[in-house]
N, C-alpha and C positions, 0 to 999 in steps of 0.2 A: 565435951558433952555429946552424947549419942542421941539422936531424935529421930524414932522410928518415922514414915511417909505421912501423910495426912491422908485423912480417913477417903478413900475412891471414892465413897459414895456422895459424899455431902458437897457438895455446889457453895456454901459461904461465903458471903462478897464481905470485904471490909473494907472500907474507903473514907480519905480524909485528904481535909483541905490544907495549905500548906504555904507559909510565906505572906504577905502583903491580900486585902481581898481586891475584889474587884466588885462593879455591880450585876457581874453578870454570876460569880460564881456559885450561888446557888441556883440559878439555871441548871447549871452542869449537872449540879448532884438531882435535880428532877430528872432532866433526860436517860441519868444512869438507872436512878431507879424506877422509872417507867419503864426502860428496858429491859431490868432484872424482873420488874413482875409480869412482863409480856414475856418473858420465860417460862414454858409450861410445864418442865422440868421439875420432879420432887426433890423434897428433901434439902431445900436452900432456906437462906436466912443470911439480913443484909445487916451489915454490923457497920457503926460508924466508931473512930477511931475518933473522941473529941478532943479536940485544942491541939490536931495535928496528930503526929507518931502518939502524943501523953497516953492517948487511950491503951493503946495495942504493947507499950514499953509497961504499966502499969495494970494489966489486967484489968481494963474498968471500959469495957464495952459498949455502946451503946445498942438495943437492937431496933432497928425503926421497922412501924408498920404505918399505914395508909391516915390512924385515928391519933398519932403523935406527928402529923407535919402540919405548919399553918403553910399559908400562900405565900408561897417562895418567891416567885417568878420575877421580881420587880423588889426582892428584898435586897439592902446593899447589907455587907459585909459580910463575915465569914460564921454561916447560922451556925457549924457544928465548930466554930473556934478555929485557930491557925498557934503556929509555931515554927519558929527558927530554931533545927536543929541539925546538927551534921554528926551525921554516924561512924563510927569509925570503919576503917577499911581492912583491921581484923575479922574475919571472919568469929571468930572463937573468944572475942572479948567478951568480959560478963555481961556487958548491955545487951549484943548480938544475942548472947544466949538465951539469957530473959525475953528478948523479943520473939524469939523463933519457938521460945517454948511456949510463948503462948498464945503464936501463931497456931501449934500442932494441936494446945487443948481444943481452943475454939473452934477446931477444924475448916480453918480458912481456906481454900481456894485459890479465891479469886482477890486481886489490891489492886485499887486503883487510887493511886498519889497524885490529887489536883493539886498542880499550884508553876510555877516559872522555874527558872534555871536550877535554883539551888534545890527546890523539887525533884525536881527530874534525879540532880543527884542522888538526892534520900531513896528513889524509885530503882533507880540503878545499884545503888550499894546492895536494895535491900535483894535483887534478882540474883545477885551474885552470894548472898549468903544462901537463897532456897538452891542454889548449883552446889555450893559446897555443902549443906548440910541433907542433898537428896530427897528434897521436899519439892512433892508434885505441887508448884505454886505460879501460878499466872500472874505476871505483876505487870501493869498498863500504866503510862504517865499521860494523863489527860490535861492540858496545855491550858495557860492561867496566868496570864498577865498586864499590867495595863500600858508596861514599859515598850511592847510589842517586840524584848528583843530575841524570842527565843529561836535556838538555829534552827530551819528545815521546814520553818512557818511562812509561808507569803504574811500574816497577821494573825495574832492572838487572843482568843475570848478576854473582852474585857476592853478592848483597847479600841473599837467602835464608839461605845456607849462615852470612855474618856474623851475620844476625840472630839465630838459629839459636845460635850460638855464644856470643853477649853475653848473651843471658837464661837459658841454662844455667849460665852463670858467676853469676851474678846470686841462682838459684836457690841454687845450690851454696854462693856465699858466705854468703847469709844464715840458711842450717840451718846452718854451719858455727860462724858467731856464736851463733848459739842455743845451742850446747854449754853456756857459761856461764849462769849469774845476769845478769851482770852486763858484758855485750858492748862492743865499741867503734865510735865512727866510721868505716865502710869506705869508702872514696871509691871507687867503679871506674872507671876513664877508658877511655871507647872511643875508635876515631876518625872522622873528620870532621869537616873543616877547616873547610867552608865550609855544611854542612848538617847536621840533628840525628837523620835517619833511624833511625843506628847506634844512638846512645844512645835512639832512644825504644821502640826495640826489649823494653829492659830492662822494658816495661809488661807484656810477657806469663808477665813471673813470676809477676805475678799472676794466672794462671789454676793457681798451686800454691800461694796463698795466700802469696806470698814478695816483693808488691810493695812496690818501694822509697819510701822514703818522698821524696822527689826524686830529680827527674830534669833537669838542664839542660841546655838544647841552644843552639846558636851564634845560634838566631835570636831570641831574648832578652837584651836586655843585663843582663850578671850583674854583679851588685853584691858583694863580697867583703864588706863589713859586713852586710850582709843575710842572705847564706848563713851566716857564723859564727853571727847571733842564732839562725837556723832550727835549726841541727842543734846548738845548745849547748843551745833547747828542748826539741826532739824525746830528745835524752839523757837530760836530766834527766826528762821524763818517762815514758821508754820501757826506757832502762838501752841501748839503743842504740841507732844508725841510718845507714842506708842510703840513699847518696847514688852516682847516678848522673849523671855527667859527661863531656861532648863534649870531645874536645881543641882543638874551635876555641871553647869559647864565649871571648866579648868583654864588656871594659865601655860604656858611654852613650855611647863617643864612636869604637868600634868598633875599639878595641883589643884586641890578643888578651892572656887573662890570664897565658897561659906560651907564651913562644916564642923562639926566636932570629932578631932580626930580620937577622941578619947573614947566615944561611944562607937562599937562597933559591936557587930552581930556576930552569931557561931560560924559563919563562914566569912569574918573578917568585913564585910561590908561596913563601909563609913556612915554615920550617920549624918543626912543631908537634909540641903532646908534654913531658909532663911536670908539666900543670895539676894530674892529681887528688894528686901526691906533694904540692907546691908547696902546696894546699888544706890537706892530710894538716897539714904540717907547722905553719900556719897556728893549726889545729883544736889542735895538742899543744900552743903557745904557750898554749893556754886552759889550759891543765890537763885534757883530757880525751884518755883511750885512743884512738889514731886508727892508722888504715892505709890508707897509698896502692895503690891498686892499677892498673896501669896493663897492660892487655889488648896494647896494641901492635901488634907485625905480625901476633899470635898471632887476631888480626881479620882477618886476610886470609887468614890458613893454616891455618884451622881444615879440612884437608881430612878428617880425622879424624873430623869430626862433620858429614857432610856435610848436607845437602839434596838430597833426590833432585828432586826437584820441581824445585830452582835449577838440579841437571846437567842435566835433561834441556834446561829451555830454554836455557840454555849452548850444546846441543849445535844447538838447530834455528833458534837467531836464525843460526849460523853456513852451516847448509845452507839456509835463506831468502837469504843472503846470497849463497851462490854459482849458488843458482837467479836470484838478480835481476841479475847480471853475463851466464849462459847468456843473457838474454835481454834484452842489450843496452841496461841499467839502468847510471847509474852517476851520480856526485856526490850518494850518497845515504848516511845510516844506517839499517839495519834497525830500526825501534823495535819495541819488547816493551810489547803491550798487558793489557788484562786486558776479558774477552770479559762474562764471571760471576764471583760470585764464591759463589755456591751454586748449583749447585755450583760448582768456580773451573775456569775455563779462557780460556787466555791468547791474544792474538791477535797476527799482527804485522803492521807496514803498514811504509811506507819514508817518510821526511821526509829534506828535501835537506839536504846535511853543512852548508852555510853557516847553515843555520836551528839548527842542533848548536853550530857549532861558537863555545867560549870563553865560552858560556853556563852556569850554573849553578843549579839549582830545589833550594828552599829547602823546608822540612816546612813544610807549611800550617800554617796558625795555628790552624785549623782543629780540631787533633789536638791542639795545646797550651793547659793549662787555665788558667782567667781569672788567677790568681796567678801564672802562669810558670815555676810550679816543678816542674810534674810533664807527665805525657799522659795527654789522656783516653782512658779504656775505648775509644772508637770506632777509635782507630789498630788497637785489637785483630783487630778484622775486618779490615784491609786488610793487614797482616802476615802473621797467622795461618796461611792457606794456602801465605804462600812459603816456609815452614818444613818443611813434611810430606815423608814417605818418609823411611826410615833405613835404614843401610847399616854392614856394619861393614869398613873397607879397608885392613883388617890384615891381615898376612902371620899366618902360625902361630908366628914367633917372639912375637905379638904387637907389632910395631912394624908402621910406616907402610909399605903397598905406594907404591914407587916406581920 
């Protein structure tokens, strides 16, 4: 298929979110297009692509102005929709071509692909089809997610506001146990598939004296005999205990401990979840009081309990994003660095999408203690500030502005 350039004069942003949300990720899409309308530039028009690539594969556009958005800012999920899809590395397949054709009607521009790893990919594939089909097209991967693993990131929008959320819960559960004499086994399961970011979060409880007495994360292989003798000790001596768990960890041969290996996504990912009940249940087989708790998407949507600190860089990895396309940047993701961290101030540089993409960074080993069962106090400092600012983004009914 032949596809003449797209049109020189037209400026066209298209942008979509992509994969799993987070609470910050409509943040992003404010800061982008705050910065596409502080564009003084004629002749542009900002197109959203809904429920992922669906829009822009299907000709079905959205175009937003100023009198179609409510108050994003504090909104959790994915306001223009998400999707798990993986494109093929044909350039010249029929999907490619349908895509790129209607990239050239709309006369796009500018893409910007919010979302984590397998994002990135979609972002990458798609810069190498505008090389092969000679289409003047700037394509930006704007960084998204809560797993915090993506490469070339000190830390990822989204993954603030989780942390943020997991150690409150954490706090919360363990004064709640304390009611009694005599407490039970709490298992709390965060998530993260493939990295233990989320769950080693749960170390800053202890800065209210409420740390758990483990923590495991994916990148230790977990032993089910092992953790039963740990927390059937930790009871007997304690009257109870607090155990925090990743929904990816694996055993020695890197299996996952709860999963359905039958459900998997377009780029093979397992579907996870349901470890710390599975544990839970494991734990009452002993004879001892236990309760699974399992955090869930309420990990990703914790808009409620924001991070202001996480909104804001939300907002300007996206307006970096659409300043490095004005200036004829593109097969790149913006990465979010970290400049200080006393005081903390964050930086951002651009790394190429192919170096992004279908990669994944794992908690240093660094942060995890010689026995494998907890995090050291040190993760404390590199967390800590992506937590700070609070917000309350309640209506007066007291429920969620949305």
């Amino acid at each position: 298929m032949s596809l003449t350039k797209t049109n020189a004069d037209s400026l066209n942003v298209c942008y979509f979110q992509s994969g799993g949300p987070t609470a910050v990720i409509n943040a992003t899409f404010k800061g982008l297009y705050d910065a596409f309308k502080a564009d003084e530039r004629e002749n542009k028009k900002f197109f959203v692509s809904r429920f992922g690539i669906t829009g822009l594969l299907e000709d079905d556009l959205f175009e937003v102005n100023d009198d179609s958005l409510p108050e994003l800012e504090f909104r959790p999920g994915s306001y223009w929709g998400s999707l798990r899809k993986k494109l093929p590395e044909d350039a010249h397949d029929p999907l490619v071509e349908k895509l790129m054709a209607n990239i050239k009607k709309n006369d796009i521009r500018y893409i910007f692909v919010n979302g984590g790893n397998d994002s990135m990919n979609t972002a990458y594939r798609i810069s190498c089809y505008a090389k092969a089909y000679d289409m003047d097209i700037k394509v930006i991967g704007v960084p998204k997610t809560i797993d915090n693993d993506l490469f070339g990131c000190d830390h990822t929008p989204g993954f603030g506001t989780a942390a943020k959320y997991v150690a409150n819960c954490v706090i919360a559960t363990s004064i709640d146990d304390k009611t009694y004499q005599k407490g039970r086994v709490n298992i709390i399961e965060t998530m993260g598939r493939d990295s233990g970011f989320v769950a080693a979060s749960a170390i800053l409880a202890s800065l209210k004296g409420e740390q758990p007495d483990y923590i495991f994360v994916p990148e230790v292989p977990f032993s089910i005999d092992e953790f039963l003798k740990k927390v059937s000790d930790c009871y007997k001596k304690k009257g109870r205990c607090l155990v925090v768990v990743s929904e990816g960890i694996r055993d020695k041969d890197g299996v996952l401990i709860a999963s359905d290996d039958s459900a998997v996504d377009s780029f093979n990912n397992a579907a996870v979840g349901g470890v710390g009940k599975y544990l839970s249940s494991l734990v009452a087989k002993a004879g001892i009081k236990t309760r699974g708790i399992e955090l869930s998407v309420l990990n990703r949507a914790s808009g409620f309990l924001p991070s202001m600190v996480d909104i804001k860089e939300a907002e300007e990895v996206s307006k970096r994003a659409y300043l490095a396309a004005k200036a004829g940047h593109t097969g790149v993701m913006i990465a979010l660095g970290r400049k200080s961290n006393e005081p903390y101030e964050p930086d951002f540089t651009e790394i190429p999408l192919q170096n992004v993409s279908d990669q994944v960074v794992t908690l240093p080993t660094c942060y995890i203690n010689e026995t494998g069962d907890n995090i050291n106090p040190s993760f404390i400092d590199y967390v800590a500030p992506l937590i700070k600012g609070n917000a309350i983004p309640l209506d007066e009914d007291g429920l969620l502005k949305i």
